[in-house]
N, C-alpha and C positions, 0 to 999 in steps of 0.2 A: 156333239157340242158345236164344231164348226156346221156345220149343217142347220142346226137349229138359230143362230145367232145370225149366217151368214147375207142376212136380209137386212142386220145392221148395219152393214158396213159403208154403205152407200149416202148415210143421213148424216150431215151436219147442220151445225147450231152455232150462234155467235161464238166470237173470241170471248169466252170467258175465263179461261181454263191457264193457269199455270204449270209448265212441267220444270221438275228441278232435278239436275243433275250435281250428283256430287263425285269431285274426278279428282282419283291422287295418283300418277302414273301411271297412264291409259293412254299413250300413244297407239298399242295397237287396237283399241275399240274406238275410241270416242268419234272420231270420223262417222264410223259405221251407225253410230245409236241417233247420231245429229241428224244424220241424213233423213234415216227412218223416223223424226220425230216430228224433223221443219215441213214435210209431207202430209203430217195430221191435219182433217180442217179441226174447228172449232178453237184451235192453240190461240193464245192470247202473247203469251211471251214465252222462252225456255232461257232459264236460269240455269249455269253454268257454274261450277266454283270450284276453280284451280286450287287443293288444297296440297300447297305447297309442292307439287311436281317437280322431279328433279329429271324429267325426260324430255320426250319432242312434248308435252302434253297440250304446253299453253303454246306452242308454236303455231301446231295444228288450228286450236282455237282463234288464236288471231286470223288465220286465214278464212277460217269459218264464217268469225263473225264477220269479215268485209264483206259477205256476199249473202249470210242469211241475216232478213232485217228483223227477226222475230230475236234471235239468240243476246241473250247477255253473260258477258263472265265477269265472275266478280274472282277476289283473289285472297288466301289466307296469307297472311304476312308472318304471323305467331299463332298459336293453340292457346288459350287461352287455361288456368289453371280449374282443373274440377270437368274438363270439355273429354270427351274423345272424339279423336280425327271427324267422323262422318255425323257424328250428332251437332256438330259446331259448325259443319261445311251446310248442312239444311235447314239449321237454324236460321243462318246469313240469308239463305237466299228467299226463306219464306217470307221473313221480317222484309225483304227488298219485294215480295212479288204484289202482284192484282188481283190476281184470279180468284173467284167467287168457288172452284175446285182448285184443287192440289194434288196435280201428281207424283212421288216422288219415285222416282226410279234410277237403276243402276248403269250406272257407263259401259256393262258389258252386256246389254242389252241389244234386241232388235225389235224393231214395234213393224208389225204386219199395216198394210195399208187400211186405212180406215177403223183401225183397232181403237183408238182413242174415242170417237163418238160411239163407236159399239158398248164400249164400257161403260161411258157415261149416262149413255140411252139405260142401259144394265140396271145402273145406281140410281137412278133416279125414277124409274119404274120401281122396283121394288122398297123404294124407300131408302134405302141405305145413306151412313152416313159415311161408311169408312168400306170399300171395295176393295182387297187384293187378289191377285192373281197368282197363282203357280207359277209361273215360265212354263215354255217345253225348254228340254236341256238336249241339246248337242254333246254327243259323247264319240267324238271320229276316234279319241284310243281306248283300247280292251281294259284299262283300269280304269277310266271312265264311265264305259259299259255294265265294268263289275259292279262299283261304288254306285254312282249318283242315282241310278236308277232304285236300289235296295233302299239309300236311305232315304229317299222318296216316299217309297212304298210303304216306310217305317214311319215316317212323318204323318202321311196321312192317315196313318190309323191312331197315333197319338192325337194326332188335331186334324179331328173327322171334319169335314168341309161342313160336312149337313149340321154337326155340332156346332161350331164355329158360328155359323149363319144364323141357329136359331136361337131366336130372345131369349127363350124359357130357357137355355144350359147356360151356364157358368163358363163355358170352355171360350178363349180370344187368343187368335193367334192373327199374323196379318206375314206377307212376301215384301221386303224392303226392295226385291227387285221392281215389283209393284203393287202404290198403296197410293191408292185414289182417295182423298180425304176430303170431306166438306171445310173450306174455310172456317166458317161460323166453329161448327164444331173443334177442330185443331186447335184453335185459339181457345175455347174454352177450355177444355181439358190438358192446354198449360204447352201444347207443343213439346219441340223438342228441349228446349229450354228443360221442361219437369221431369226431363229423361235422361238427360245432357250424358253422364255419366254410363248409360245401359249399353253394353257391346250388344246386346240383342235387342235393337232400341224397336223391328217393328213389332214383334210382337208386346214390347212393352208399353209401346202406346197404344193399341187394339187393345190393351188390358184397360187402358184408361178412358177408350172412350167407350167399352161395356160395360166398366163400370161405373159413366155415366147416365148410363140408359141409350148411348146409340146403339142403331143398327149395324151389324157388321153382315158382309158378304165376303164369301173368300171361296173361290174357286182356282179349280183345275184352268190353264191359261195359254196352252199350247195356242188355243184359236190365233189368237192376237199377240203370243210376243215368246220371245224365243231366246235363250241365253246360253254362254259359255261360258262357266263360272271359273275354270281352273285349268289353265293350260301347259302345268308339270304337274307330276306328283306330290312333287315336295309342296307346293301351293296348294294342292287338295288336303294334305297332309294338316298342314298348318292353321287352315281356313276351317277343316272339320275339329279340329280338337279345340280350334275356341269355340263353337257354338253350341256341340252335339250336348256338353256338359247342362249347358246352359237351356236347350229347347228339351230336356227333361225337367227339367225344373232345379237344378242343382242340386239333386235328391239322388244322394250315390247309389243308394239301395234300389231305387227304379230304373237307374242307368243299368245295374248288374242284374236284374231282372232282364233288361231289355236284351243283354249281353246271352244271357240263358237261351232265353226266348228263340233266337238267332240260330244259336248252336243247335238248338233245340230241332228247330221248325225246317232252319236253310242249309248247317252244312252238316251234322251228326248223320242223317239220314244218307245222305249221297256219298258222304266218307265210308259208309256202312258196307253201303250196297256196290261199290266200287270192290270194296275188299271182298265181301260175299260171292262176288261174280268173278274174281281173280282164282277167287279156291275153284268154283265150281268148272272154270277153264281149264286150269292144272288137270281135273281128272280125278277133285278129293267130292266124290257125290254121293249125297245120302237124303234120305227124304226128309228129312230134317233139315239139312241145309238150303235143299232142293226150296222146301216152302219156308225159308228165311228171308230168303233171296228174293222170292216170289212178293212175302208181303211186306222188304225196303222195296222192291220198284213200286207198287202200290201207292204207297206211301210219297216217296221221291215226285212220282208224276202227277195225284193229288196237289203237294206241294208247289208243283210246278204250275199248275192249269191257276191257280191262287194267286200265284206272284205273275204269272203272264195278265189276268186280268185289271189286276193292280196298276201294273205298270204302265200295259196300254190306255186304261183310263186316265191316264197320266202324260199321254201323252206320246211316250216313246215307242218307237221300235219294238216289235215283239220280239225279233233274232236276242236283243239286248239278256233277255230271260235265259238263255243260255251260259251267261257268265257268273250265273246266281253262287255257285262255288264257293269260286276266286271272292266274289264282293263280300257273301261272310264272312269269308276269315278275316277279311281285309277292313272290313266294317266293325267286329269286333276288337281287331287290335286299336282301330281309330278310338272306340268308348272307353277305352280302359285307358289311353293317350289322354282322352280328354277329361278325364278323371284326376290324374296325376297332374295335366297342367293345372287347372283349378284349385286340386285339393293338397298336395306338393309340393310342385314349383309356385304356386301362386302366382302366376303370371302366361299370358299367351301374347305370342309376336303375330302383327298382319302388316303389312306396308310400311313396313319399315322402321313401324313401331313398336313399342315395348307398353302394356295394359297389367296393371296389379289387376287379379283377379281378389283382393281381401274386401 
């Protein structure tokens, strides 16, 4: 992918382009994503929107803006009733932008040099009206490793890329860390405004502009930009059990399919053959157990050659495929978490906020 693309990178086109950021206590990113953004050619303005930060967030920003002439920030003062936090923060700043595209992306973001005209050259070659990207994800700790990589892997076989892209399937899903939108288009099919309320708002708006008849593209995105979505557990924790519910479809019975599946495919087998290979050390050997043994490793390393190609298509580290285990278990307890927030507690916490899931 980088290979094939990386002829892009070099070609700029007028300021046309809007990118909007939406920031609610990002002291430690927003610096990093401005940097890598005010760098793009083709940017026309980057839209800003302090929603209600109670850190260094708008500090940072003011400093920013004295010295980048491209950036503006705008500010939430209130949330307005019927809004959640980040559908009301890109709402403000679309209604505010130019740009004939729309980029919207997240403050924990890093945009690769020349990523922006690459994408756009992308979009606008094949037509597209709505382009998202994957991220590559950075995972420096081993529960990192385990998780985000797994449900990566999980995701894109839920919402197949090649599905996604092509007219003729039904399937629309889009990355809020990046969703390249045509103006024209966003505005028709009602923005965020028609979504206001969707905690999964990008793939809720990719649902509405295929099912206006645009075009979508949604690829793997390591090439051009690169994210760290979750820097404790408990933030992974929290961050996955609102969405996982939701990127099934709110469909318990598919979720616990997918829970099966899991057990099934990632940790039942390795749990097996752990055990099988512990008799056969002790000294308890029979030829029965002998070829038990023989066909969980089979099995296990199958499994594994599957999820290492996955993943690297994906982006990551192949070492990553060695914590496949640990992220089962860990993955499973997230779906059934996210289950119970939804369907239970009827409510899920992210920033500080509290969201009825009814």
């Amino acid at each position: 992918m980088v290979q094939q693309y990386a002829g892009l990178m070099t070609q700029t086109r007028p300021g046309l382009d809007s990118i909007i950021v939406p920031a609610r206590n990002e002291e430690a990113n927003i610096e990093r994503v401005l940097r890598s953004l005010a760098g793009q050619p083709s940017v026309r303005e980057i839209l800003v929107v302090d929603d209600q930060s109670n850190d260094r967030t708008r500090e940072i920003l003011e400093g920013l803006e004295a010295e980048t002439p491209l950036l503006r920030v705008l500010t939430i003062d209130a949330l307005p009733e019927g809004w959640l936090g980040k559908t009301y923060a890109v709402y403000m700043a679309a209604r505010e932008s130019a740009g004939e595209w729309l980029l919207f992306t997240d403050a924990d973001t890093e945009h690769l040099p020349g990523s922006l005209a690459s994408t756009l050259e992308l979009a606008e070659r094949n037509g597209a009206d709505l382009l998202s990207l994957s991220p590559g994800q950075l995972t420096p700790t081993w529960w990192e490793k385990a998780v985000i990589p797994l449900v990566y892997a999980n995701l894109a076989r839920l919402y197949s890329f090649e599905e996604v892209s092509d007219p003729r399937s039904p399937a629309a899903a889009a990355n809020g860390q990046y969703l390249l939108i045509r103006r024209e288009v966003y505005e028709r099919v009602g923005g965020h405004e028609a979504i206001r309320n969707e905690i999964l708002e990008d793939v809720a708006l990719a649902k509405r502009v295929k099912a206006a008849g645009g075009k979508l593209v949604f690829l793997p995105g390591a090439a051009w930009v690169r994210t760290r979505m979750y820097h404790t557990f408990s933030e992974m924790w929290r961050g996955w059990s609102k969405n996982l519910f939701l990127l099934y479809g709110r469909n318990t019975a598919r979720l616990l399919r997918a829970v099966a599946g899991i057990c099934a495919a990632d940790l039942l087998p390795q749990v097996f053959f752990i055990i099988l290979l512990i008799w056969v050390l002790s000294g308890r050997t029979s030829g029965i157990l002998l070829a038990a043994t023989l066909g969980c490793l089979v099995v296990v390393m199958a499994q594994h050659v599957r999820y290492l190609r996955a993943v690297t298509r994906l982006g990551f580290d192949s070492r990553v495929a060695s914590w496949r285990l640990e992220g089962a278990a860990i993955l499973s307890a997230l779906l059934i978490n996210s289950v119970i927030a939804h369907r239970v507690s009827r409510r899920v916490d992210w920033k500080g906020r509290r969201y009825s899931t009814l």
